[in-house]
DSSP file (Angstrom, degrees, kcal/mol; ACC not computed):
  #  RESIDUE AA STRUCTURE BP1 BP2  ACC     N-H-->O    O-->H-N    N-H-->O    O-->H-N    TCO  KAPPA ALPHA  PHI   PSI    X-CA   Y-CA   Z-CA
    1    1 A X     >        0   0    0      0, 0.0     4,-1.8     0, 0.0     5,-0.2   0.000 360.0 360.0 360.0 -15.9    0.0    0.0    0.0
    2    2 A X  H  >  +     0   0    0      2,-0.2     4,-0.9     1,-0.2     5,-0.1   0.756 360.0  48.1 -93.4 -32.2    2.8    2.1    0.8
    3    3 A X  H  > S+     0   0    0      2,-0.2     4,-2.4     1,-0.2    -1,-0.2   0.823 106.6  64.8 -93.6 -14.4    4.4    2.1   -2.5
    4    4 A X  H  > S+     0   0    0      2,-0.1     4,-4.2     3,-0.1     3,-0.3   0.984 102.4  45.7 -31.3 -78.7    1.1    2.9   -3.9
    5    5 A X  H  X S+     0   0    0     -4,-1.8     4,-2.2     1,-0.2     5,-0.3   0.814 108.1  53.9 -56.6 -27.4    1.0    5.8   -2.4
    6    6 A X  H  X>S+     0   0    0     -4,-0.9     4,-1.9    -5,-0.2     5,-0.6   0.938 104.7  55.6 -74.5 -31.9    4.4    6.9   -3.2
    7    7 A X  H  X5S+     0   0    0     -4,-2.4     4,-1.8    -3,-0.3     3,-0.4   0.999 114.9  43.4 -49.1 -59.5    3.8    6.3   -7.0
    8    8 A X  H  <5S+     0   0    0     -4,-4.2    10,-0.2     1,-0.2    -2,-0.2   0.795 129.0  21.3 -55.6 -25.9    0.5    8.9   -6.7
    9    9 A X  H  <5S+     0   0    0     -4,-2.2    -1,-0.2    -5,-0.3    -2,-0.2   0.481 127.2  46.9-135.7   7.0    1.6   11.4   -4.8
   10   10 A X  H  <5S+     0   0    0     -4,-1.9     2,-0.5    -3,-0.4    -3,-0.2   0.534 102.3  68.4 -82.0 -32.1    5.9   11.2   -5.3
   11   11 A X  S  X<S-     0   0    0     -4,-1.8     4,-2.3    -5,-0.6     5,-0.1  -0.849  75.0-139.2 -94.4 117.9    6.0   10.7   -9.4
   12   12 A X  H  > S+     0   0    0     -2,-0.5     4,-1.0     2,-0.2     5,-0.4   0.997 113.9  56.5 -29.8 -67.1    5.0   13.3  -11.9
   13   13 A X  H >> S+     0   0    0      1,-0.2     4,-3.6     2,-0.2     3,-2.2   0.897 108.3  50.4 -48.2 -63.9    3.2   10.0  -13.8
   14   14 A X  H 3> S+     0   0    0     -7,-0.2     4,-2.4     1,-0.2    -1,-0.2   0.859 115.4  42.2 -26.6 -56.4    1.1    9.4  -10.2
   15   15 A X  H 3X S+     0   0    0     -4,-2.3     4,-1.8    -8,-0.3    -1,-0.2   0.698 106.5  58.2 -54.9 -15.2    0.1   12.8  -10.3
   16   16 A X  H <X S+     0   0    0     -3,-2.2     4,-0.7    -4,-1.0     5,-0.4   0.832 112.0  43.4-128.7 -67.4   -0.5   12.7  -13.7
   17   17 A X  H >X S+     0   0    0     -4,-3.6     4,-1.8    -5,-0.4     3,-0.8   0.963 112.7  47.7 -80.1 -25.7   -3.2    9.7  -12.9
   18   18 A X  H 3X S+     0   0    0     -4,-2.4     4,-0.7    -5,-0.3    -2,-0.2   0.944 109.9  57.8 -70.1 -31.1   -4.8   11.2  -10.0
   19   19 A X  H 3< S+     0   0    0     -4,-1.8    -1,-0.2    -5,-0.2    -2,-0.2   0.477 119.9  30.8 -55.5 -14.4   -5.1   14.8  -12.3
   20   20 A X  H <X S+     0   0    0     -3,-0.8     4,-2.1    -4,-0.7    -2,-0.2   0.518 114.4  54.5-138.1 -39.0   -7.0   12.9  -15.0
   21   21 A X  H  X S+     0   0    0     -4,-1.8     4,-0.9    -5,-0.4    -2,-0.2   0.612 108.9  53.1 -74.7 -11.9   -8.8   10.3  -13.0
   22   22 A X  H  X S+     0   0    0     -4,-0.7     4,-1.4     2,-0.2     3,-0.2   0.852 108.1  54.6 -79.0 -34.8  -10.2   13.5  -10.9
   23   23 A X  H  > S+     0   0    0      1,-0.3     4,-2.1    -5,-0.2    -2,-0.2   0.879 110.9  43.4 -60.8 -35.0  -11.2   14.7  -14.2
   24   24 A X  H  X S+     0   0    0     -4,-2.1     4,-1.0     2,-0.2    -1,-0.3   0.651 109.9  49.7 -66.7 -23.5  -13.1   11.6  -15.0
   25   25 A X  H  X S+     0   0    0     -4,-0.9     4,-0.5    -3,-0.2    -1,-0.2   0.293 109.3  56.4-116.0 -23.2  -14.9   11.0  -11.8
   26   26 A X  H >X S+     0   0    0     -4,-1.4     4,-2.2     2,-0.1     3,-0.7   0.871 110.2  45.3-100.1 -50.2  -16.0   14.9  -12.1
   27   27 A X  H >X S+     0   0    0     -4,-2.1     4,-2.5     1,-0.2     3,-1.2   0.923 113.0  52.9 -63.0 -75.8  -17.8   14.1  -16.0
   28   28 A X  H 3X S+     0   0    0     -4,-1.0     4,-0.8     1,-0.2    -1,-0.2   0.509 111.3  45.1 -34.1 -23.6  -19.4   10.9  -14.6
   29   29 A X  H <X S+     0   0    0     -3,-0.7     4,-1.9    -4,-0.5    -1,-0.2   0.793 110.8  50.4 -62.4 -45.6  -20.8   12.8  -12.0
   30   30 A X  H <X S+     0   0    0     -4,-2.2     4,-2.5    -3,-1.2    -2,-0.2   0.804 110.9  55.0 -27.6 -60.6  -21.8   15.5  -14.2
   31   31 A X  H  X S+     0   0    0     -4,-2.5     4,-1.3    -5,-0.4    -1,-0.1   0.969 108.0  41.9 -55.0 -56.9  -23.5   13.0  -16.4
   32   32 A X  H  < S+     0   0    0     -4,-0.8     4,-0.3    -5,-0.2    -2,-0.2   0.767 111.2  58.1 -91.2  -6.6  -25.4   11.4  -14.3
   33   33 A X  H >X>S+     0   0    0     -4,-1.9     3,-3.9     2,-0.2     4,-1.2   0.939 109.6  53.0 -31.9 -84.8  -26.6   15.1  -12.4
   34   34 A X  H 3X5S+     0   0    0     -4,-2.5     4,-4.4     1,-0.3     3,-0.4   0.721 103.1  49.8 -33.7 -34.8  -27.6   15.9  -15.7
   35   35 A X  H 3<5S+     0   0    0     -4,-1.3     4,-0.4     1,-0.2    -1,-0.3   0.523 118.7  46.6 -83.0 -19.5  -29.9   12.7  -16.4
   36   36 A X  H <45S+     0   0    0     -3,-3.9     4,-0.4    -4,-0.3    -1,-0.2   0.483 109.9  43.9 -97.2 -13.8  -31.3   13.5  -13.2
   37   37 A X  H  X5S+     0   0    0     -4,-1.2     4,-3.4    -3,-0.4    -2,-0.2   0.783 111.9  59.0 -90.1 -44.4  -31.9   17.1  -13.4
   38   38 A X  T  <<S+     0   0    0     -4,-4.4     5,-0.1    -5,-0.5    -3,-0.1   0.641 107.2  45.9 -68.4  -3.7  -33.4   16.5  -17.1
   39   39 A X  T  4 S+     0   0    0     -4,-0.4    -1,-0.2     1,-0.1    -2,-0.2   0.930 112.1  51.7 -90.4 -45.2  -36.1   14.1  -15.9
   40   40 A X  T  4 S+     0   0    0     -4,-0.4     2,-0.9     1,-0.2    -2,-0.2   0.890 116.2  37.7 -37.7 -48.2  -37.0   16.3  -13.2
   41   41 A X  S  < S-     0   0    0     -4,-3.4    -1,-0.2     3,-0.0     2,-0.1  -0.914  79.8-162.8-112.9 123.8  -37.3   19.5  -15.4
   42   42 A X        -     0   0    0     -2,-0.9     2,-0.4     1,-0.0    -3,-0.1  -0.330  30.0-116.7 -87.8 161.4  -39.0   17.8  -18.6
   43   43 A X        -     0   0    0     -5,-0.1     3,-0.1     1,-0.1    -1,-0.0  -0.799  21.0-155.5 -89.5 154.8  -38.3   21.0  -21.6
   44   44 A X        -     0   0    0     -2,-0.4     2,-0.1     1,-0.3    -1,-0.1   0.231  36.0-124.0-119.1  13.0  -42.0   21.9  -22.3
   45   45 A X        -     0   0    0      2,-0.1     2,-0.5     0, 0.0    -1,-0.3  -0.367  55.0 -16.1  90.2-138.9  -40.5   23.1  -25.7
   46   46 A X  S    S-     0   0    0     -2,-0.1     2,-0.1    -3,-0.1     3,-0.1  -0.779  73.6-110.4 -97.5 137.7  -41.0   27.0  -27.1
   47   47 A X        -     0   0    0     -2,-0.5     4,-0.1     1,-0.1    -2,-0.1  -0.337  34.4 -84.3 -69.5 154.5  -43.5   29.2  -25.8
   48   48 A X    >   -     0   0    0      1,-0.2     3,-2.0    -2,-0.1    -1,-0.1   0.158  33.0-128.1 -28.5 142.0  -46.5   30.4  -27.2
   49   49 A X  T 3  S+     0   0    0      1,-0.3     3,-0.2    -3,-0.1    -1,-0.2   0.724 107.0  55.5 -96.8  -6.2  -45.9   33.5  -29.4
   50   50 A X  T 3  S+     0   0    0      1,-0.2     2,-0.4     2,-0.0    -1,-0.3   0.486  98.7  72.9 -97.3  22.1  -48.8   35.5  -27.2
   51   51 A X    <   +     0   0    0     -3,-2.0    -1,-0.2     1,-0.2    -2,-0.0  -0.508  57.6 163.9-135.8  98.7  -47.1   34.7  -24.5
   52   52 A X        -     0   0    0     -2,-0.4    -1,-0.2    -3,-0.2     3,-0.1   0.465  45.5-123.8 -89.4   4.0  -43.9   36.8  -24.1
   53   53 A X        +     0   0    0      1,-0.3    -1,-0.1    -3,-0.1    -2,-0.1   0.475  67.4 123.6  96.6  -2.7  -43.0   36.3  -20.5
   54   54 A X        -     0   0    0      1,-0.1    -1,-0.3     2,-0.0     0, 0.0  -0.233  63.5-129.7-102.9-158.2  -42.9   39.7  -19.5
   55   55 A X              0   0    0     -3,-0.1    -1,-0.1     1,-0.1    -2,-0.0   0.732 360.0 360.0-108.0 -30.5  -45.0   41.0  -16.5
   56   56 A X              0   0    0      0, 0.0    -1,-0.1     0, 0.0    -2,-0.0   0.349 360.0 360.0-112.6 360.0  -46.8   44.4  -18.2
């Protein structure tokens, strides 16, 4: 375990995989956030053209 640790965090190449493996583990989270957000808010597509959103 010990020389584990020395690879990651002693070796350019260790850093090198924890720097890229952070980057994956942060899009796979991302991903599945997204799939999660986008069933929660369905798109209800474009709105109606008499209805412009504003308040007046």
């Amino acid at each position: 375990m010990g020389d584990v640790f020395s690879f990651l965090f002693g070796t350019r190449g260790g850093l090198a995989v924890l720097f890229f493996g952070g980057i994956v583990v942060a899009a796979v989270v991302a991903f599945i956030l997204e799939k999660r957000t986008s069933k929660m808010y369905v798109d209800r597509g474009p709105k109606p053209e008499d209805e412009d959103g504003s308040l007046f």
